[in-house]
Backbone bond lengths (Angstrom), bond angles and torsions (degrees), N, CA, C in turn:
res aa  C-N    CA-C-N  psi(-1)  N-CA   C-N-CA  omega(-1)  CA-C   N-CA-C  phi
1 X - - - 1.461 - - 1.517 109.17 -
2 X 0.746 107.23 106.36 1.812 129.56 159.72 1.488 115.29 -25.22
3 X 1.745 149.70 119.38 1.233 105.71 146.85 1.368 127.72 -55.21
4 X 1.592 107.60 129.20 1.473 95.85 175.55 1.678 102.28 -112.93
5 X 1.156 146.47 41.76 1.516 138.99 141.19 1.948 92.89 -158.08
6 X 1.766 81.46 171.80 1.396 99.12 -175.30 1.649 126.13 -73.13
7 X 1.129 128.94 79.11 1.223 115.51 -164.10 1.647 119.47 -81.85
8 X 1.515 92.56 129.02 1.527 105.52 -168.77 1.696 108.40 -52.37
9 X 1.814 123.86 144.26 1.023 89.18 174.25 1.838 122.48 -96.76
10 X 1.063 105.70 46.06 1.354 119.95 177.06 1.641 96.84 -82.60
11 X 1.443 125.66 -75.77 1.649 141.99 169.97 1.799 99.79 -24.13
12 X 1.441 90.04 -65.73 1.965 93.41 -163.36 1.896 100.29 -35.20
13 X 1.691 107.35 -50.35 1.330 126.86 -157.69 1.933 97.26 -63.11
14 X 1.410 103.66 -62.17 1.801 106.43 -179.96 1.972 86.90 -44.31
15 X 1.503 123.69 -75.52 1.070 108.71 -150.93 1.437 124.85 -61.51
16 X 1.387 121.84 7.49 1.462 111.44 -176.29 1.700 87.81 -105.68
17 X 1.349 110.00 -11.88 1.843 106.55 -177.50 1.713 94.27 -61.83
18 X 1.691 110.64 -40.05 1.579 114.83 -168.73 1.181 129.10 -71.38
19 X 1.905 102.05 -30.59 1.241 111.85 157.57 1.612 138.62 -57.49
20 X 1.380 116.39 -44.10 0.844 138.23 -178.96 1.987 125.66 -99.21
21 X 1.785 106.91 3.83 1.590 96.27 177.11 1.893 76.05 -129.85
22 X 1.626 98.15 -165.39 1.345 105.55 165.58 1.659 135.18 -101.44
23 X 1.321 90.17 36.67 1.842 114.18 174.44 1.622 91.04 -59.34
24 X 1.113 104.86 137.56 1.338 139.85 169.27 1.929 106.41 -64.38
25 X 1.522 94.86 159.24 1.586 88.27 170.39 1.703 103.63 -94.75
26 X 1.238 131.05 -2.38 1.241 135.71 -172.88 1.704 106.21 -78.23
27 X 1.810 100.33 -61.28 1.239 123.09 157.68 1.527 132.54 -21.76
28 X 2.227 94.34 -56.57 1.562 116.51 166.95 1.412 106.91 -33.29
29 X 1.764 100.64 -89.53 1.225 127.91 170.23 1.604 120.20 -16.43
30 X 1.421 104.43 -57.98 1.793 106.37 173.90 1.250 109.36 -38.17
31 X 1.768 101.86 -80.08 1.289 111.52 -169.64 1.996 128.23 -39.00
32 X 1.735 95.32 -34.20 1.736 91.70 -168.26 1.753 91.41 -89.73
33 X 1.619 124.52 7.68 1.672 84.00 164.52 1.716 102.98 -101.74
34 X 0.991 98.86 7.64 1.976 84.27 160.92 1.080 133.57 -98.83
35 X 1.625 100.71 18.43 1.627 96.32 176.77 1.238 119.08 -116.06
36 X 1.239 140.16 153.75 1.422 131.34 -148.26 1.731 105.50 -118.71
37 X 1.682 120.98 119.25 1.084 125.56 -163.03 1.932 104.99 -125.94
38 X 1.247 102.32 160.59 1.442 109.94 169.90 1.415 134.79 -81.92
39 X 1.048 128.80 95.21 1.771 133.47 176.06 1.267 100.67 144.42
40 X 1.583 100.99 -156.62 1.556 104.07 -160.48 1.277 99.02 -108.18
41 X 1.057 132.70 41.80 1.562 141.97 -160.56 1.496 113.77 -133.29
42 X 1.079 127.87 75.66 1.646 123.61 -158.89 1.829 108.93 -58.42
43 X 0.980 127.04 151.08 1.480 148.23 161.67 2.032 102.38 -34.49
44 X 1.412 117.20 -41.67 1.196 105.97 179.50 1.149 111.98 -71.45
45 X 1.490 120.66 -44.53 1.173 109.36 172.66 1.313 153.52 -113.02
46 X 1.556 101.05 62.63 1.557 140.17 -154.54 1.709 77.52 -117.02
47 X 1.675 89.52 -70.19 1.687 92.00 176.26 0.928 151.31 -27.67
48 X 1.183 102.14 -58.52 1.843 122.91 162.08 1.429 127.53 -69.44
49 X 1.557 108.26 -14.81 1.720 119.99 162.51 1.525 126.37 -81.07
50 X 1.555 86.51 -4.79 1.847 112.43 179.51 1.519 112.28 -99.32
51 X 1.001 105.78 -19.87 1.797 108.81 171.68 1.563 108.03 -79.13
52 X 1.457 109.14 132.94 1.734 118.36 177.94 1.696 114.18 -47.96
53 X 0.875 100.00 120.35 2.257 112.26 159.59 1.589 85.27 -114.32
54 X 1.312 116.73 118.09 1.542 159.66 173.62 1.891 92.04 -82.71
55 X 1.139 112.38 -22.44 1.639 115.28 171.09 1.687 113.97 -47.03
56 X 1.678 91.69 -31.85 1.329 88.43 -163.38 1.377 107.99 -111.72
57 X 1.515 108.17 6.74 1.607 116.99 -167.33 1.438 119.15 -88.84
58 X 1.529 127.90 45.56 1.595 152.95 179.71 1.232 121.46 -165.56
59 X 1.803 89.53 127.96 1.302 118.13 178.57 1.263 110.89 -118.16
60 X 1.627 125.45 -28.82 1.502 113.66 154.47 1.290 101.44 -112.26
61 X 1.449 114.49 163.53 1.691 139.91 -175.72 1.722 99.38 -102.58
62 X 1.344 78.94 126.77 1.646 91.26 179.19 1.335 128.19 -51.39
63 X 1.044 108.29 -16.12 1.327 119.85 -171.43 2.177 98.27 -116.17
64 X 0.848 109.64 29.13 1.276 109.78 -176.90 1.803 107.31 -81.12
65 X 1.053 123.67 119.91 1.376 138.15 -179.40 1.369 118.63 -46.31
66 X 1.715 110.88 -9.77 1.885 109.11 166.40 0.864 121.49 -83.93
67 X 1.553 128.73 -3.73 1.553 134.51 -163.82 1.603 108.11 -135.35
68 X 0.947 101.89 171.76 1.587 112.61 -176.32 1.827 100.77 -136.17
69 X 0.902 145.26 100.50 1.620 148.18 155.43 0.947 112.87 -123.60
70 X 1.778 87.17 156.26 1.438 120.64 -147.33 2.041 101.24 -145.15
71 X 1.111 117.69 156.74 1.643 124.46 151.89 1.263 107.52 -82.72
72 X 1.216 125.14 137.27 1.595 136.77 161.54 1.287 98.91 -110.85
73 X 1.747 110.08 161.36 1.260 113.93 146.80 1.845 106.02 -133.73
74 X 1.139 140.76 116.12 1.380 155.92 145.41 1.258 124.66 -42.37
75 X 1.358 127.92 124.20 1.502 119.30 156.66 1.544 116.37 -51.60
76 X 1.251 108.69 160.12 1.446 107.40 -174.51 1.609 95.49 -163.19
77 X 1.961 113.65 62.42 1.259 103.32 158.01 1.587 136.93 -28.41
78 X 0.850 143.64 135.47 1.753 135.58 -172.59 1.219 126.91 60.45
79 X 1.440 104.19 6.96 1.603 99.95 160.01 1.526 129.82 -98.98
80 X 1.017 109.54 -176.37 1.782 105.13 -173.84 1.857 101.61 -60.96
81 X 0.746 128.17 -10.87 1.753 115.43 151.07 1.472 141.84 -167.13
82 X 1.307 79.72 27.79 1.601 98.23 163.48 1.219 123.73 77.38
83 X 1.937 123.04 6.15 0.965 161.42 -149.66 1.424 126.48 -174.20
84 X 1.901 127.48 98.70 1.170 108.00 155.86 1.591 121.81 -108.08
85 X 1.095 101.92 -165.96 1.541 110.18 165.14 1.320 110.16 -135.07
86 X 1.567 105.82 165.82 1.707 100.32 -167.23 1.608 94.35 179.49
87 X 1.800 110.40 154.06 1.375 114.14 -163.50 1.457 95.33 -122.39
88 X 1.374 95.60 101.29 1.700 128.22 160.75 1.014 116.82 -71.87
89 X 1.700 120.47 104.60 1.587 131.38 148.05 1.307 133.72 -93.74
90 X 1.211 111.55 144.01 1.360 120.95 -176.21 1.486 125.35 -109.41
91 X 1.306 138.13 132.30 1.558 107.28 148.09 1.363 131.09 -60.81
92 X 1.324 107.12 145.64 2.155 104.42 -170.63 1.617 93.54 -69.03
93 X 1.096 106.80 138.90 1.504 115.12 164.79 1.459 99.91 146.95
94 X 1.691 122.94 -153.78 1.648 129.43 -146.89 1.528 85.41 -108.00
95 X 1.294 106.17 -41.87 1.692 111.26 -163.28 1.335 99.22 73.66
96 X 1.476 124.33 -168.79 1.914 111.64 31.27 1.736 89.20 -83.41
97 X 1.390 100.42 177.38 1.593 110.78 178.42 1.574 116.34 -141.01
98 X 0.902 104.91 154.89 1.645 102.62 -161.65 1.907 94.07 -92.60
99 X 1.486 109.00 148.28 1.586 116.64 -144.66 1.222 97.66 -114.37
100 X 1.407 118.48 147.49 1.506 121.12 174.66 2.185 93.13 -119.86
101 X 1.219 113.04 172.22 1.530 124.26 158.55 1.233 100.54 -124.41
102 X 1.440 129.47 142.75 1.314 141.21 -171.65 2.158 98.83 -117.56
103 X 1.245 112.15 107.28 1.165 85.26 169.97 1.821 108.59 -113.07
104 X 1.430 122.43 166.20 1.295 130.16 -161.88 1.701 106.17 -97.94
105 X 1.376 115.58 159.97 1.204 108.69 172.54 1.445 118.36 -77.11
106 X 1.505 125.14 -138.17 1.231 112.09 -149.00 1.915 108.34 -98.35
107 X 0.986 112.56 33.83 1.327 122.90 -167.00 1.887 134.06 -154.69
108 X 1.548 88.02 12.53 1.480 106.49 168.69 1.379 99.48 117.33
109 X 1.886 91.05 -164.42 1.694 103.51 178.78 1.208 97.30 -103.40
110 X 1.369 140.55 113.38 1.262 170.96 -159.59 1.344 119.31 -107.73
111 X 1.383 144.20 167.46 1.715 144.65 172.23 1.533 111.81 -46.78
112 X 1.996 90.37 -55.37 1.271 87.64 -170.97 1.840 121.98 -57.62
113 X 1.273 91.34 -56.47 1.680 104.58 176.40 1.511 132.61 -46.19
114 X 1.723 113.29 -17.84 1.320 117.93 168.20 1.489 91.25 -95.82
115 X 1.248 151.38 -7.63 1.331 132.64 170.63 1.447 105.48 -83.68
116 X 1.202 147.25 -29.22 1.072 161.86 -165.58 1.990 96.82 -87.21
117 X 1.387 103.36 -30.44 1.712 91.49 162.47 1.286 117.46 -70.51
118 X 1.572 103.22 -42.88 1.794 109.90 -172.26 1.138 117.50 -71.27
119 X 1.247 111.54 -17.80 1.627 110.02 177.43 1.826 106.44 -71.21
120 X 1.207 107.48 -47.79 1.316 111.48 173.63 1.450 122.09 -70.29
121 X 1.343 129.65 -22.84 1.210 120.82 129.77 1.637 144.83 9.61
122 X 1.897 80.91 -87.09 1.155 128.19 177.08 1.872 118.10 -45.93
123 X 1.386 91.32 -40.78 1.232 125.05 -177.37 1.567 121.72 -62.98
124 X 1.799 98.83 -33.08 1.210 94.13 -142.79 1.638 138.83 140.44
125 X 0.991 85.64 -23.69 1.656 91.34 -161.20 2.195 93.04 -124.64
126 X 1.759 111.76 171.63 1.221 97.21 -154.36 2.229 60.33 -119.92
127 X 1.194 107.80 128.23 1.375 112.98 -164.59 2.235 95.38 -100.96
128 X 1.061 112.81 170.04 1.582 128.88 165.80 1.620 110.72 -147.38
129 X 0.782 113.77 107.22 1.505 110.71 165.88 2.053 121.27 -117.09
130 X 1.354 113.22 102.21 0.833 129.91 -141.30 1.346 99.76 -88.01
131 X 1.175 132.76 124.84 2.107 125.72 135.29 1.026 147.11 -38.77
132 X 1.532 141.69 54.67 0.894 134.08 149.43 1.185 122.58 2.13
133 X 0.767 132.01 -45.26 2.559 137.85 -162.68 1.708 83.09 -91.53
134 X 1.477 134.35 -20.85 1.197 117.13 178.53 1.769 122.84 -36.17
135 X 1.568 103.16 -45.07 1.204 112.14 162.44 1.636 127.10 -45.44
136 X 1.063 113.42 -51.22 1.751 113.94 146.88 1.422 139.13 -90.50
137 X 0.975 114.43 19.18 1.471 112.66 167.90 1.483 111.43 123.27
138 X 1.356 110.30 0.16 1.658 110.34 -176.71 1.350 121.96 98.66
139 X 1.310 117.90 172.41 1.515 121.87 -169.96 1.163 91.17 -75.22
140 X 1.874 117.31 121.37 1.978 111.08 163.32 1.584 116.80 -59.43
141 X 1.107 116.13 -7.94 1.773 86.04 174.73 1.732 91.65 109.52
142 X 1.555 128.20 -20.90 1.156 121.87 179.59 1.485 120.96 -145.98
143 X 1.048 123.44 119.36 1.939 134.58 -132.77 1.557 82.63 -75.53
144 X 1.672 145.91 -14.92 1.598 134.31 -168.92 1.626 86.97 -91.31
145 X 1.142 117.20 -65.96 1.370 113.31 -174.86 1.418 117.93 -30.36
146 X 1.456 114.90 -53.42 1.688 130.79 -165.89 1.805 103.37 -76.75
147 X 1.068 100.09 -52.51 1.954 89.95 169.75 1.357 106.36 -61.94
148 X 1.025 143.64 -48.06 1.697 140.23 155.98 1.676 108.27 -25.53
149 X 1.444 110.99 -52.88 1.686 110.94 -172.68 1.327 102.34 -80.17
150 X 1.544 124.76 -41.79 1.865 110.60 -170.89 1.468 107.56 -60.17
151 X 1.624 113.11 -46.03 1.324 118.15 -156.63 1.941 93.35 -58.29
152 X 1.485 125.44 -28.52 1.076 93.42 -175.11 1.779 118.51 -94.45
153 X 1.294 124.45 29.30 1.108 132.48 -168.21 1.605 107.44 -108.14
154 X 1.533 119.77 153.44 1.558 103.41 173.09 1.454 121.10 -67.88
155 X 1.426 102.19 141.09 1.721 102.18 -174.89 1.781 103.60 -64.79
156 X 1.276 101.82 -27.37 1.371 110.85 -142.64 1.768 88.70 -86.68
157 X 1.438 111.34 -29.37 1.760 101.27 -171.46 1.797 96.46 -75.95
158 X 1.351 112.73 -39.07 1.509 125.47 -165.48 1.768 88.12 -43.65
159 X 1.343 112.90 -72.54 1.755 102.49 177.27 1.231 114.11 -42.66
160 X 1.057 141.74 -28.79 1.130 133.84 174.39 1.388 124.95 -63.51
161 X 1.333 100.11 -40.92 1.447 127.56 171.05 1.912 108.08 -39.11
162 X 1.177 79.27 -53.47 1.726 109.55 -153.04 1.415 85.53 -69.79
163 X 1.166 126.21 -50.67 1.830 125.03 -142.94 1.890 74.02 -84.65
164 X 1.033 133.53 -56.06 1.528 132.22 -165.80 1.485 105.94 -52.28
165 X 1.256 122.62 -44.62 1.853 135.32 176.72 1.821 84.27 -53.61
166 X 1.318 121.79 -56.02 1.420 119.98 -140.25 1.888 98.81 -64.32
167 X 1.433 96.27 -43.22 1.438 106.54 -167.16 1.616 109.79 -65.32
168 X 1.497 97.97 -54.48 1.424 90.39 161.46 1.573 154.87 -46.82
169 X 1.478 87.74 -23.97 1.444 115.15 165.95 1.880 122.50 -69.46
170 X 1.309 94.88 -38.07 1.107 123.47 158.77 1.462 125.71 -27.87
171 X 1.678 96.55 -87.90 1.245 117.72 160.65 1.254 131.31 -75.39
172 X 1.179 127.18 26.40 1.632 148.65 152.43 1.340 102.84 -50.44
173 X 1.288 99.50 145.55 1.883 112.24 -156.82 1.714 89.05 -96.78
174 X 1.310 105.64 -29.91 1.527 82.73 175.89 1.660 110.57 -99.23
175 X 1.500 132.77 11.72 1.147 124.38 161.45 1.858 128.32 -69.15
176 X 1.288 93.59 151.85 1.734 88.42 159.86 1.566 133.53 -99.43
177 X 1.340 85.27 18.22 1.940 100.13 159.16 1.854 94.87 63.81
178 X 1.366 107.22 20.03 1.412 99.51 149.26 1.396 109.36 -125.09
179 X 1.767 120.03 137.97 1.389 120.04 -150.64 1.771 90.42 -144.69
180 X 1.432 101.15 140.31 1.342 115.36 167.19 1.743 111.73 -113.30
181 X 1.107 118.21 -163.13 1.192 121.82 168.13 1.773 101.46 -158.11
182 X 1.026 107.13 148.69 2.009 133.76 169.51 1.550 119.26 -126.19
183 X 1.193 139.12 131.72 1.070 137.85 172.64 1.385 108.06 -171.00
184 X 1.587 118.45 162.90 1.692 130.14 -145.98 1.713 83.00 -142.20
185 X 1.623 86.19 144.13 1.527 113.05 172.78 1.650 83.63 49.17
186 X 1.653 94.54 -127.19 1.560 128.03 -157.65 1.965 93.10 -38.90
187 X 1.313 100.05 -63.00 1.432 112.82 -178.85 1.526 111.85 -43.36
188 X 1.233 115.32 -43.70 1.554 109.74 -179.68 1.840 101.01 -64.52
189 X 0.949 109.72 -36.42 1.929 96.70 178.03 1.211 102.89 -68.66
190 X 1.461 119.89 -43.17 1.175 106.42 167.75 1.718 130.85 -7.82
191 X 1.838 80.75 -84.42 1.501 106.58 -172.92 1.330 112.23 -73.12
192 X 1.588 139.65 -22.09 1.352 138.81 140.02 1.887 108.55 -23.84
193 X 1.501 120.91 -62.22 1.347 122.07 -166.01 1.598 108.68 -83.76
194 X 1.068 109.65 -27.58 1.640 102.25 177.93 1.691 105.90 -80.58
195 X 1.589 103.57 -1.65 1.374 101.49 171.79 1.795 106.61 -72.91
196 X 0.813 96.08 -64.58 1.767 120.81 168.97 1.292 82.09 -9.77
197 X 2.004 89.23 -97.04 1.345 97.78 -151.08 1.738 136.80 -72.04
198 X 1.679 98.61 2.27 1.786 76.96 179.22 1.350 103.11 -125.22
199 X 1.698 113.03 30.01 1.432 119.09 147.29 1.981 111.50 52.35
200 X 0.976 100.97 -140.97 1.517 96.26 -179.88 1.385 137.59 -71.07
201 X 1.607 116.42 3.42 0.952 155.67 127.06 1.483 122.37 -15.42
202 X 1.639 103.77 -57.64 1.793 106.94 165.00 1.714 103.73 -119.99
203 X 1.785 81.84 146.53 2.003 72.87 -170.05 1.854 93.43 -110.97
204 X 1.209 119.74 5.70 1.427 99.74 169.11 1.281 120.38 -153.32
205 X 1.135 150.29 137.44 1.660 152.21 -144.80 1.357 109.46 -134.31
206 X 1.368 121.66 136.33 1.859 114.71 175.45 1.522 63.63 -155.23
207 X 1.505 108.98 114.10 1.483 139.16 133.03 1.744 109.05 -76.22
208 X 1.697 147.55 129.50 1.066 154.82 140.89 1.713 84.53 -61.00
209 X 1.658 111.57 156.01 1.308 123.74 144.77 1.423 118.19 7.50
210 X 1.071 124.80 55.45 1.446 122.45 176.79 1.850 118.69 -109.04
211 X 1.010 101.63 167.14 1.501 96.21 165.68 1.368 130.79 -66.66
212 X 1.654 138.87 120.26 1.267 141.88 -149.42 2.067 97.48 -87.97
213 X 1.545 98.20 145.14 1.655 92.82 167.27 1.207 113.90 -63.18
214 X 1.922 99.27 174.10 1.838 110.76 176.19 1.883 86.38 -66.79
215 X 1.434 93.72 138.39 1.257 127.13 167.54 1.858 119.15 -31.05
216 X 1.617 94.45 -40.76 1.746 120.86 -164.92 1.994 88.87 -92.19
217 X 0.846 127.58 -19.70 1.585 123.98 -172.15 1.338 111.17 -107.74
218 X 1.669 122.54 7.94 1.514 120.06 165.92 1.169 139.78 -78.62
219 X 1.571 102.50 -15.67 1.459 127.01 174.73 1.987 101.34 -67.84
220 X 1.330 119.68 -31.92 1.339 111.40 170.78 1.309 129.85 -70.48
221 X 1.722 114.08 3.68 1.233 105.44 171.83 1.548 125.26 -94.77
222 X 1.140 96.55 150.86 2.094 99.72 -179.26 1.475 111.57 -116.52
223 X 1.366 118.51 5.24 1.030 93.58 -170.67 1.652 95.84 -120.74
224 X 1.401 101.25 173.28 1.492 126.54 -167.08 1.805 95.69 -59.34
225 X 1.672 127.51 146.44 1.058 118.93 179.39 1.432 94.42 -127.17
226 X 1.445 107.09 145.58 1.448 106.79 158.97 1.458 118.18 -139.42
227 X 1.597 126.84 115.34 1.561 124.73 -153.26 1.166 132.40 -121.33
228 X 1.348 104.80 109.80 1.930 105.79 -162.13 1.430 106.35 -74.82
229 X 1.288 117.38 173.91 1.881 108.27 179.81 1.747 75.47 -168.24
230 X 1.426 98.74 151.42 1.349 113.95 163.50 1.757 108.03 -100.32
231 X 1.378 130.38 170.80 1.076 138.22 149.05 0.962 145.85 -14.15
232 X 1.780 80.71 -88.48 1.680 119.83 167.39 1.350 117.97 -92.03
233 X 1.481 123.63 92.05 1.755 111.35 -156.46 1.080 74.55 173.46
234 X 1.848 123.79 87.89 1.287 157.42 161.87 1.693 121.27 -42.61
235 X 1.714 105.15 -69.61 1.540 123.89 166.85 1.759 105.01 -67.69
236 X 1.063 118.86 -42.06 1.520 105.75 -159.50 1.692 104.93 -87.27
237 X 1.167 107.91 -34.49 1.294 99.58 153.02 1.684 157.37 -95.13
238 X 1.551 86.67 22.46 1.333 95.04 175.25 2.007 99.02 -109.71
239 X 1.259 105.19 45.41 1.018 112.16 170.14 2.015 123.71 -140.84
240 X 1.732 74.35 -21.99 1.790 95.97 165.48 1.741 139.49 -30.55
241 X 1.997 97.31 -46.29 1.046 118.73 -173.95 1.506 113.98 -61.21
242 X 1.816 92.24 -50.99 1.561 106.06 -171.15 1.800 98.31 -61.15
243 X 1.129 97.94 -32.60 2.071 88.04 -169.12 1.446 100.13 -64.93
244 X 1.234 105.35 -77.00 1.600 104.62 177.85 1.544 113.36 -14.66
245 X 1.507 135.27 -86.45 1.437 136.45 168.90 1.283 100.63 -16.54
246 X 1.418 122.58 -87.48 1.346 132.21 160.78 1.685 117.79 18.64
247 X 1.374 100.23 -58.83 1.519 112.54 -144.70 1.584 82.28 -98.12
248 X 1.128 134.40 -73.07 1.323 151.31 171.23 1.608 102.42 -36.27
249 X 1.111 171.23 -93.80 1.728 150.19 105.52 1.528 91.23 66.90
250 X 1.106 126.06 -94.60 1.246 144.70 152.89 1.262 147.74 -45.97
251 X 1.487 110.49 12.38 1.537 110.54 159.01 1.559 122.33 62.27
252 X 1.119 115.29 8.88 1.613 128.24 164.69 1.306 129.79 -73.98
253 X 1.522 104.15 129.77 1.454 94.40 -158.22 1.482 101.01 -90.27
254 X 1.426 114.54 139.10 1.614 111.06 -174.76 1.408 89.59 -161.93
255 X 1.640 107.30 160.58 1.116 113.03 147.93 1.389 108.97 -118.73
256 X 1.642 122.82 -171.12 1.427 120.24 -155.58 1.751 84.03 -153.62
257 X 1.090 121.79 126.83 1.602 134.78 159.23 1.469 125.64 -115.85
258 X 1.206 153.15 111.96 1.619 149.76 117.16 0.900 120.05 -71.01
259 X 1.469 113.31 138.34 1.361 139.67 -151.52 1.347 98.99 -118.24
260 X 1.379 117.72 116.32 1.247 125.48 178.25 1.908 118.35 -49.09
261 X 1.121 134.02 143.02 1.449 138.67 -171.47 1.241 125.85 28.65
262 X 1.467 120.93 22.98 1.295 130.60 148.87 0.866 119.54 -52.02
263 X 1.585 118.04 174.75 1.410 133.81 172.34 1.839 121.68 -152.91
264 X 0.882 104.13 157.22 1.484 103.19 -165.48 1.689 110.96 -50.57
265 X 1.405 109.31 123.06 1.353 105.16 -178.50 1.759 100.78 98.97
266 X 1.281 113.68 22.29 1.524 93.60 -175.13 1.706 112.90 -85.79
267 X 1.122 124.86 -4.51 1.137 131.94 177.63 1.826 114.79 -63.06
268 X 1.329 106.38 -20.91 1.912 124.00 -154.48 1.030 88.00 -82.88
269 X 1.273 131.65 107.46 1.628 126.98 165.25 1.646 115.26 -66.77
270 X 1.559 119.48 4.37 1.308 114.56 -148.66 1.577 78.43 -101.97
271 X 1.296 138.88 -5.64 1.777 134.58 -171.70 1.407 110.05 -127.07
272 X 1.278 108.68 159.10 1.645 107.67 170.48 1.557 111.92 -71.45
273 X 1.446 116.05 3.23 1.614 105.89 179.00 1.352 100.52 -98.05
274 X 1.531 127.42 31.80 1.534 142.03 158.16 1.409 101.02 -72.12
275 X 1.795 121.16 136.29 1.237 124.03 -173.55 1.515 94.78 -133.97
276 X 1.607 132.68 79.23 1.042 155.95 -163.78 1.707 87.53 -34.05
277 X 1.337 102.78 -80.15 1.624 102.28 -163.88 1.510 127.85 -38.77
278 X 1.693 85.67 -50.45 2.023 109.09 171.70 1.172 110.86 -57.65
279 X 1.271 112.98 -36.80 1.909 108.77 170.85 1.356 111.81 -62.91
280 X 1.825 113.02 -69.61 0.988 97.06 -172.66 2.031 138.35 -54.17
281 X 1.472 97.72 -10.80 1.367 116.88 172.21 1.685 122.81 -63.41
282 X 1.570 91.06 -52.87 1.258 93.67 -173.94 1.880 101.81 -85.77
283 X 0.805 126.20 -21.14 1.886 120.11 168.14 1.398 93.83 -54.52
284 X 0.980 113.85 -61.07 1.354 123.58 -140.40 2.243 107.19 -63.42
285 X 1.352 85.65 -25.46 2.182 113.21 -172.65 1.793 73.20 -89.64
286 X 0.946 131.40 -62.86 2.112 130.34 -169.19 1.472 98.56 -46.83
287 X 0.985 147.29 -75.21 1.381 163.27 -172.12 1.587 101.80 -47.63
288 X 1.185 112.82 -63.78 1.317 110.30 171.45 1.407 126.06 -50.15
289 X 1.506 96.20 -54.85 1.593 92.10 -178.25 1.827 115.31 -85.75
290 X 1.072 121.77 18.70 1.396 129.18 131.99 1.084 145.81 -79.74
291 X 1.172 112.91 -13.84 1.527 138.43 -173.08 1.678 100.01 -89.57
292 X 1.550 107.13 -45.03 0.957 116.53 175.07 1.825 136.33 -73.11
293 X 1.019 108.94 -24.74 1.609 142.02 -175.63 1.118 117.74 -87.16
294 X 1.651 116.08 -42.92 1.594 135.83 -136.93 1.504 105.45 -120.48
295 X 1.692 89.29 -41.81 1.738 94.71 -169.10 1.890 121.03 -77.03
């Protein structure tokens, strides 16, 4: 999806408040028609061009003849239920294939996020992208509902969740037991902490815009980092600096990217805060440096 109008950055700012607390889309909506913007384009409906159409959220077809997917479900001792599910792709062929974990932002496994397995697939790699909401019943089908369901789940089992998907992925009969991880917003902290914690265990990390580890727990990572940042991405990057030092302190090999006039979430093709080029840039540095790490 294209931006197709100018969005004030007053809207962008309410909508990452919506993304990220438990403001309502009604609430959303309230708030952006009282705010007063420039052109002929009112504040409501800046808003409403900022909410996901999943119309536009595929670049491979599920049924596309390079891949092989499937639903899993995994044990997941210590997580919120001891059970997830998650949409495992493959490339068609004998393999083995070297494995990525896909984790989702703050509201389940979504259109976008199982396309974002198949692409990697596609690629190459034998992908997992896991559910979190498995614990309640699964992603509803609508990204307000599902940030409503994570927020009430433990943050702390959900990693757990995640690191259990990872291992399993791992030990996938058709993997080669070398495993990266990718994940956006929420998911990029994710994959920041499973950096931490499963140490040499994962040999390569691409956090999107996510939340950075405690400063004192970076020295536990081993594996290769590679770190997207948007622009415009206020909270997540006023935490950037300290990681960077962090990482460098510590002898970790990473690189670090911002993407000029982005904005948080620019990777989501499903919103106008999609930055076609910046996406295709930063996929394009992900792929590589899996190819490179993994293969």
């Amino acid at each position: 999806m294209s931006d197709q109008m100018n969005i004030d950055p007053q809207v962008y700012k309410l909508y990452d408040e919506f993304c990220h607390s438990n403001m309502s889309r009604r609430d959303f909506l309230a708030r952006a028609a009282t705010l007063s913007v420039i052109g002929s384009v009112s504040a409501t409906a800046m808003a409403q061009a900022l909410l996901p159409n999943y119309a536009f959220a595929q670049e491979v077809n599920p049924k596309d003849e390079r891949i092989v997917s499937e639903y899993v479900t995994y044990d997941s001792p210590g997580g919120n239920s001891g059970k997830i599910k998650g949409l495992l792709v493959r490339p068609a062929g004998k393999g083995p294939f070297p494995a990525v974990l896909v984790v989702h932002e703050n509201r389940g496994l979504n259109p976008y996020i199982e396309d974002v397995a198949r692409r990697l697939a596609v690629a190459g790699f034998i992908a997992l992208a896991p559910d979190a909401l498995s614990a309640v019943g699964g992603y509803p089908g609508d990204d307000e509902e599902g940030k409503v369901m994570q927020a009430k789940l433990d943050q702390n089992k959900i990693q757990t969740d995640m690191q259990n998907g990872a291992y399993y992925l791992k030990n996938y009969s058709l993997s080669n037991s070398k495993l990266g991880a990718v994940g956006f917003c929420f998911g990029g902290g994710v994959v920041n902490e499973l950096a931490v914690a499963m140490g040499s265990d994962l040999q390569a990390a691409v956090p999107f815009y996510g939340k950075a580890p405690k400063s004192e727990e970076v020295k536990k990572i081993k594996a290769k980092m590679l770190i997207h940042y948007a622009e415009k991405d206020d909270f997540f990057n006023s935490l950037k600096d300290a990681y960077e030092a962090a990482l460098k302190k510590n002898n970790i090999d990473y690189k670090m990217y911002s993407y000029d006039g982005t904005q948080h979430g620019f990777h989501n093709y499903s919103t106008p805060r999609y930055n076609k080029e910046a996406a295709s840039l930063a996929w394009e540095r992900t792929i590589e440096f899996f190819k490179k790490t993994l293969s």
